[in-house]
VOSEMAR-795427 format. One record per residue (C-alpha): residue in three letters; x, y, z. Coordinates in steps of 0.1 Angstrom, whole numbers, padded with zeros to 4 digits, always signed. Layout:
% residues N
ALAXYZ
...
//
This chain:
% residues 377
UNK+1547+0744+1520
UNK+1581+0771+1513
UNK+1570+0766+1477
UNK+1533+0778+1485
UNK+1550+0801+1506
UNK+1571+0820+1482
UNK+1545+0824+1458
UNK+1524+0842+1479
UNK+1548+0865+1495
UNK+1554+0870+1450
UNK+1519+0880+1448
UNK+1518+0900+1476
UNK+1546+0918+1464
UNK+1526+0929+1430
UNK+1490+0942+1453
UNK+1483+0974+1438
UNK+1498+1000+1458
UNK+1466+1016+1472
UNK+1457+0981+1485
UNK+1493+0981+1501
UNK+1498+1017+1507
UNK+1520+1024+1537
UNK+1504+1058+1544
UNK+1493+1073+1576
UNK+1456+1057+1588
UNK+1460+1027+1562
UNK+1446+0996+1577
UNK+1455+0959+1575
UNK+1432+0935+1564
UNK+1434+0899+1559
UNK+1411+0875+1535
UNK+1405+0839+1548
UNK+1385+0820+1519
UNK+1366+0785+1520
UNK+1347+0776+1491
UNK+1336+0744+1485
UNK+1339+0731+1443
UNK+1363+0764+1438
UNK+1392+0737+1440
UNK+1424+0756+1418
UNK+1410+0779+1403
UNK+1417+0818+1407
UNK+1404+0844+1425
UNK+1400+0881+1415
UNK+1388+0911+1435
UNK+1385+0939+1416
UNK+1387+0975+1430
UNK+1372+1005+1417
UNK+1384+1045+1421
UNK+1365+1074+1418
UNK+1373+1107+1417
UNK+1356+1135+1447
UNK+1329+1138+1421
UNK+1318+1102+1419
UNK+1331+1095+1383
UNK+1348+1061+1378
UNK+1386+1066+1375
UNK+1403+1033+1371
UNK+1399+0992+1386
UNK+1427+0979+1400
UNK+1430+0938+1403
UNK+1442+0915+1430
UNK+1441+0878+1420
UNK+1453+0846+1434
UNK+1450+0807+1429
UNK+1431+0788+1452
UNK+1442+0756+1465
UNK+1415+0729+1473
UNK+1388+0759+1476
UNK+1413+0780+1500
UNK+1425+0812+1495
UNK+1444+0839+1513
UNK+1448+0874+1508
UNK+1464+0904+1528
UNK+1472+0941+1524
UNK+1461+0976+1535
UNK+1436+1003+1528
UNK+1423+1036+1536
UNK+1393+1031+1544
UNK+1361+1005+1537
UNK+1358+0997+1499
UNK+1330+0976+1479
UNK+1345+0951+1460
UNK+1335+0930+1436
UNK+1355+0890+1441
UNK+1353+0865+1402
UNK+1358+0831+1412
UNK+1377+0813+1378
UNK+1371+0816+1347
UNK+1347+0850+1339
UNK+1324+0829+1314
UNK+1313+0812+1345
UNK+1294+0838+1360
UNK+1306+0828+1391
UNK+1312+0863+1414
UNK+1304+0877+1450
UNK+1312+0911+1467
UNK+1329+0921+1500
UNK+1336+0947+1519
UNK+1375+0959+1522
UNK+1382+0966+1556
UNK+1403+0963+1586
UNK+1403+0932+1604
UNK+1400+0892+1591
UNK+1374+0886+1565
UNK+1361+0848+1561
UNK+1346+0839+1529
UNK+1328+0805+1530
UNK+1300+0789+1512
UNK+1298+0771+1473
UNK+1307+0782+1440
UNK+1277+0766+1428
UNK+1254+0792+1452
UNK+1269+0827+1445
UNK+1240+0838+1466
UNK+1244+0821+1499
UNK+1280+0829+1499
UNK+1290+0840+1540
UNK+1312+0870+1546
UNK+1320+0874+1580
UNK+1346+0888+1607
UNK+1347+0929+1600
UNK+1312+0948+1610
UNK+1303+0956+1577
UNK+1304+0923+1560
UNK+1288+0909+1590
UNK+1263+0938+1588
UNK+1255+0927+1549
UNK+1254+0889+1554
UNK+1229+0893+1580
UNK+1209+0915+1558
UNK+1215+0892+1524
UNK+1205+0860+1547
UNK+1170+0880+1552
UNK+1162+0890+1518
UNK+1179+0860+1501
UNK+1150+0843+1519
UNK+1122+0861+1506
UNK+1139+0861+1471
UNK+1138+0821+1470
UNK+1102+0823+1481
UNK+1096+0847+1455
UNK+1114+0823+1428
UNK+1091+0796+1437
UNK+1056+0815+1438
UNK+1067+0830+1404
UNK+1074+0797+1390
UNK+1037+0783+1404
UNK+1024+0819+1384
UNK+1037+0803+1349
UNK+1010+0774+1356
UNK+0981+0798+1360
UNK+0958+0818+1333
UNK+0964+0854+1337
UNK+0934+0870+1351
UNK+0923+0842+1371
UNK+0918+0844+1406
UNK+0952+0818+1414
UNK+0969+0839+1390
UNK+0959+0875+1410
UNK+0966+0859+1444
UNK+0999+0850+1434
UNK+1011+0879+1418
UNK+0997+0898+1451
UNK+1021+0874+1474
UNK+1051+0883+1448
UNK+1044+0916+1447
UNK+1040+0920+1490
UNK+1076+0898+1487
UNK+1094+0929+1471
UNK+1077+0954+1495
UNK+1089+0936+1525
UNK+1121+0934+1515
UNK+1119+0972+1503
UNK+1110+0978+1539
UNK+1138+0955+1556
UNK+1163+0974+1538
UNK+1153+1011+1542
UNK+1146+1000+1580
UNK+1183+0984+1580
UNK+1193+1023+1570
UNK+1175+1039+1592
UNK+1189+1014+1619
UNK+1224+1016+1611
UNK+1238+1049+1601
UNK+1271+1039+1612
UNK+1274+1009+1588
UNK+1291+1008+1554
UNK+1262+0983+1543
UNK+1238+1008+1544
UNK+1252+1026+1515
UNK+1250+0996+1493
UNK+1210+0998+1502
UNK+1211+1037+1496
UNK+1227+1031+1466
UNK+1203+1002+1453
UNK+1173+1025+1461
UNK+1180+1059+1457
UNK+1165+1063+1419
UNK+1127+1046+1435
UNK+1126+1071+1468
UNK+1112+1105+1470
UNK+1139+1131+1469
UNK+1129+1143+1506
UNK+1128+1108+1515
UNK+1165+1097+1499
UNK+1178+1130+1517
UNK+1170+1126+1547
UNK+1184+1090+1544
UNK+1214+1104+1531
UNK+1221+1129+1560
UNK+1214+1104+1585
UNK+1245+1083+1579
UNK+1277+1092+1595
UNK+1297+1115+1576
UNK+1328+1088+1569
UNK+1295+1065+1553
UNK+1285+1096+1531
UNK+1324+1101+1521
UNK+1321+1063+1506
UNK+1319+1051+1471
UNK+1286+1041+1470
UNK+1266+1070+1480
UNK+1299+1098+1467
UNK+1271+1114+1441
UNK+1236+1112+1460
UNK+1239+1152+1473
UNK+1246+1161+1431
UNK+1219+1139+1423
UNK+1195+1154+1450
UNK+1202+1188+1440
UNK+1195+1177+1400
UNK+1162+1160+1412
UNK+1150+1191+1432
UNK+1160+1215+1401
UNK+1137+1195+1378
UNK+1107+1190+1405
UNK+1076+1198+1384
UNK+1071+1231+1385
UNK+1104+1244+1375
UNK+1122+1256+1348
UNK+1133+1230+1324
UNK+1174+1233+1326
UNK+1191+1245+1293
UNK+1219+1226+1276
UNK+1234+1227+1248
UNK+1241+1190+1232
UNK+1250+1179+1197
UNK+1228+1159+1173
UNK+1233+1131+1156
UNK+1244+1154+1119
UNK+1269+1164+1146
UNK+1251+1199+1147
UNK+1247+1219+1182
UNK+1212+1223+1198
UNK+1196+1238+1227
UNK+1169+1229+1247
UNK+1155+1264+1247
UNK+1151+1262+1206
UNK+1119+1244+1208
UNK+1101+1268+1233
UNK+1069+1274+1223
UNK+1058+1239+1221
UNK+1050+1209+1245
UNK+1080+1190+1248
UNK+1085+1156+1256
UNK+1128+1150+1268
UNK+1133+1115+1268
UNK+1162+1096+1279
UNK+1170+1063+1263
UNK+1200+1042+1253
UNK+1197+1016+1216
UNK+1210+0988+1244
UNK+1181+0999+1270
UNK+1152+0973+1259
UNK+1124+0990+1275
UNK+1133+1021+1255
UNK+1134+1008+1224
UNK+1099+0990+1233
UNK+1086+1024+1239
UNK+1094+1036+1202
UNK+1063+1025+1184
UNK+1041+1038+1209
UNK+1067+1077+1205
UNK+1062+1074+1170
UNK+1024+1070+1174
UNK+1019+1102+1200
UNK+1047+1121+1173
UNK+1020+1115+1140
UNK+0993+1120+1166
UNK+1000+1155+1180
UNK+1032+1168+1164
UNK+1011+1188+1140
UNK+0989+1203+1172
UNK+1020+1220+1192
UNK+1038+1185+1203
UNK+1080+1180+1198
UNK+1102+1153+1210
UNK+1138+1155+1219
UNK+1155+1122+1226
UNK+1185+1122+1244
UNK+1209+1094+1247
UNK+1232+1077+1267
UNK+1248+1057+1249
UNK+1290+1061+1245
UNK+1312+1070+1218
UNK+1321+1031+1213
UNK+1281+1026+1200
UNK+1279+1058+1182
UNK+1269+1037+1151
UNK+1243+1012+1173
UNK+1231+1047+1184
UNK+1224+1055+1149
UNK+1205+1029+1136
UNK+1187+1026+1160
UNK+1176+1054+1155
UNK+1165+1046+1116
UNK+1153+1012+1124
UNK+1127+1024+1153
UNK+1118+1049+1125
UNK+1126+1082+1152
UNK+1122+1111+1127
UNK+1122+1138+1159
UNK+1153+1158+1173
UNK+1182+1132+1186
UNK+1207+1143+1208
UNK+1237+1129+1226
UNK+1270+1136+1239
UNK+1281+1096+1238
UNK+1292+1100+1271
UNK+1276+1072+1289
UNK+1258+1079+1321
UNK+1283+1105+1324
UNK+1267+1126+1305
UNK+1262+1160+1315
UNK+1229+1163+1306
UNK+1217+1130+1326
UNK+1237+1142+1356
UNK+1221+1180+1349
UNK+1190+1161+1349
UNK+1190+1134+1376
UNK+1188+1106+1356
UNK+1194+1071+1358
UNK+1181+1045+1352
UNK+1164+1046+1320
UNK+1139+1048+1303
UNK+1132+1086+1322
UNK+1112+1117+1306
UNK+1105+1148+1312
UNK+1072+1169+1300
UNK+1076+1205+1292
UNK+1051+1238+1285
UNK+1057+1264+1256
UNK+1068+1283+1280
UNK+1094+1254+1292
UNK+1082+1247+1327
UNK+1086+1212+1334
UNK+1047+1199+1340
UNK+1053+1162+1348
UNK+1081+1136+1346
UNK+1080+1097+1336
UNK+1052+1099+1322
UNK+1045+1065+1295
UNK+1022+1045+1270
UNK+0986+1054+1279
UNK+0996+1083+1306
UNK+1012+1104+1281
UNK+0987+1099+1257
UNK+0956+1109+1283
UNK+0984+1139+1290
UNK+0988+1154+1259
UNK+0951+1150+1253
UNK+0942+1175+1281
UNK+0969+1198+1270
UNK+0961+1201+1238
UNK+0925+1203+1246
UNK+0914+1172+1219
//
C-alpha cells in the first residue's frame, strides 16, 4: 500500500501544469475508475489547447497504470474540458471520453464495450451518459436491422422497409440530440452535440442554437469557432459574391479566384485521403470534357497538409485532374476552408461569369442537370 502510495503522489507530481494549475478559480477534480478486463494496463487522458480562435495549439497527457481495472486520478482545471481517455496499448482501439470538471468522476463499465462505458458524478458527464444510454440504444437497433438489410435484394419490398426503419433510427436520434440542446443550454454536453451537428443544420438554425447556450458553454472548446464559421457560411449563402483569395498551385505559382471570371466555375474542396472525393473524380473529369469547351472551369482546392504534399500530387495525376489545383497544405486550417465554411468534405461551390455564387454542394447527376440549364444544351 506505501509503495502504491508513492507512486502515485510521483505521478501526480509530473500532471501537466494546466491540469494542476494553482491559479485563481482552478477547480479540483478527482477520477474514480472501474473497468472490468482493463486489469494493469495504463490509462491516458489526453488534453487538447486551443488558442481564442479555435486553432489546435498543443495535447498535453496524463497517464497512469491501472491495478486490477482501478484507477485514480486527481488535479485541477479551469474550467470543463473534453477529453479523450486510451485504455492500454493504442493498437487496441480501446478509448472513451470524459468531461474534466470539478467534482468526483466515476468511470465504470468493460474494456471490451467502449460504448457502454458509464461516466458519472459531475453534471456534465451525467448529462452525456444519459444522452449516450439513449442513442447508444437506437444505434444497436440500427446495427441489427442493417445486418438483416445484407440478407435482402436491393429494391425489394423487405429491402425498402428496412432501409426506411434505419433511416427513421438516425432521425430520431438527430431529434433527441438537437432537443437535448435546446433543453439544456446550461450543459457542457450540449456542445459536443452542437459540435457533432453544426456542418448538417441550416445556418439560422445552428445560430440560434449557438446563442442559446450560456455564454461560459459558447466560451468552450467545442463550439470556440461556430460564430467564424456562421459568419463564413452567411458570406457564401447563394446569392453572394464568391470571396477572393489568393492560393498557390501545385507548380507553386500564385492564383486568384477572380482570374477565371467570366466563366461558370465549379470550387471544389477535396483532400487525396477523402474517399468520397476521389470517387467523385471520374464523374469531374466527365462534366470537365463535357462543358469546359462551352464556358465551364474547375478549381480544386485542397486540404490536405504539407506532410502529403507528394500524396496530394499524384493524386492529382492518377485521377487524371488536368483543371486548376490549388492548396495551401494547411490542413483544415486552411484559410480558404475557414474563408469558406468548410468542413467536412467533399463541399463545392457553383459560381456565374460574373462570380456570384449560384448554388453550393451540388454532385453527380445534380451538377450535370445544372450546367445543362446554364449553358442552355
Amino acid at each position: 500500500m506505501v509503495k502504491q502510495l508513492v507512486t502515485l503522489l510521483v505521478m501526480l507530481s509530473l500532471l501537466p501544469r494546466v491540469l494542476l494549475s494553482q491559479s485563481k478559480g482552478a477547480n479540483d477534480y478527482e477520477i474514480f475508475g472501474n473497468l472490468v478486463g482493463l486489469g494493469g494496463d495504463s490509462v491516458t487522458i489526453f488534453v487538447s489547447h486551443y488558442s481564442d480562435s479555435g486553432r489546435r495549439l498543443s495535447v498535453d497527457t496524463v497517464a497512469t497504470k491501472a491495478q486490477e481495472g482501478r484507477f485514480y486520478l486527481k488535479g485541477r482545471i479551469d474550467q470543463p474540458k473534453f477529453v479523450w481517455l486510451q485504455f492500454g496499448d493504442p493498437r487496441k482501439r480501446k478509448s472513451g471520453s470524459l468531461f474534466l470538471e470539478h467534482g468526483r468522476i466515476y468511470v465504470s463499465g468493460n474494456i471490451d464495450s467502449t460504448d457502454d462505458i458509464s461516466v458519472t458524478g459531475t453534471p456534465s458527464n451525467n448529462d452525456l451518459t444519459i444522452a449516450h444510454k439513449y442513442t447508444n440504444a437506437i444505434y444497436q437497433r440500427i446495427s441489427t436491422l442493417r445486418s438483416q438489410l445484407k440478407n435482402e435484394k436491393e429494391g425489394s419490398e423487405a429491402y425498402t422497409n428496412l432501409s426506411q426503419r434505419i433511416e427513421k433510427g438516425y432521425d430520431s436520434i438527430d431529434q433527441y440530440q438537437l432537443e437535448f440542446i435546446r433543453k439544456h443550454p446550461h450543459s457542457y454536453a450540449s456542445s459536443i452535440f452542437l459540435y457533432v451537428k453544426q456542418d448538417k443544420l441550416p445556418v439560422e438554425e445552428l445560430e440560434m442554437l449557438f446563442n442559446s447556450l450560456d455564454e461560459g458553454i459558447r466560451k468552450s472548446d467545442m463550439v470556440l469557432m461556430i460564430p467564424q464559421k456562421i459568419s463564413a457560411r452567411k458570406s457564401v449563402l447563394p446569392g453572394n459574391v464568391a470571396p477572393d483569395f489568393v492560393s498557390t498551385d501545385m507548380y507553386g505559382q500564385k492564383r486568384k479566384l477572380s482570374d477565371f471570371k467570366g466563366k461558370y466555375v465549379l470550387l471544389e474542396f477535396w483532400a487525396s485521403w477523402c474517399v468520397p472525393c476521389r470517387q467523385q473524380s471520374p464523374h469531374l473529369v466527365d462534366m470537365y470534357r463535357k462543358y469546359g469547351p462551352k464556358g465551364f472551369t474547375i478549381v480544386q482546392y485542397s486540404i490536405d497538409d504539407k506532410n502529403a504534399e507528394v500524396k496530394w500530387k499524384e493524386a492529382i495525376a492518377k485521377d487524371g485532374l488536368t483543371w486548376i489545383q490549388l492548396s495551401d497544405l494547411a490542413g483544415f486550417d486552411s484559410p480558404v476552408t475557414k474563408l469558406y465554411g468548410v468542413q467536412p468534405i467533399p463541399d463545392n461551390f457553383l459560381i456565374d461569369p460574373h462570380g456570384i455564387i449560384i448554388a453550393r454542394g451540388l454532385q453527380g447527376k445534380d451538377l450535370e442537370n445544372r450546367l445543362v440549364q446554364l449553358l442552355n444544351q
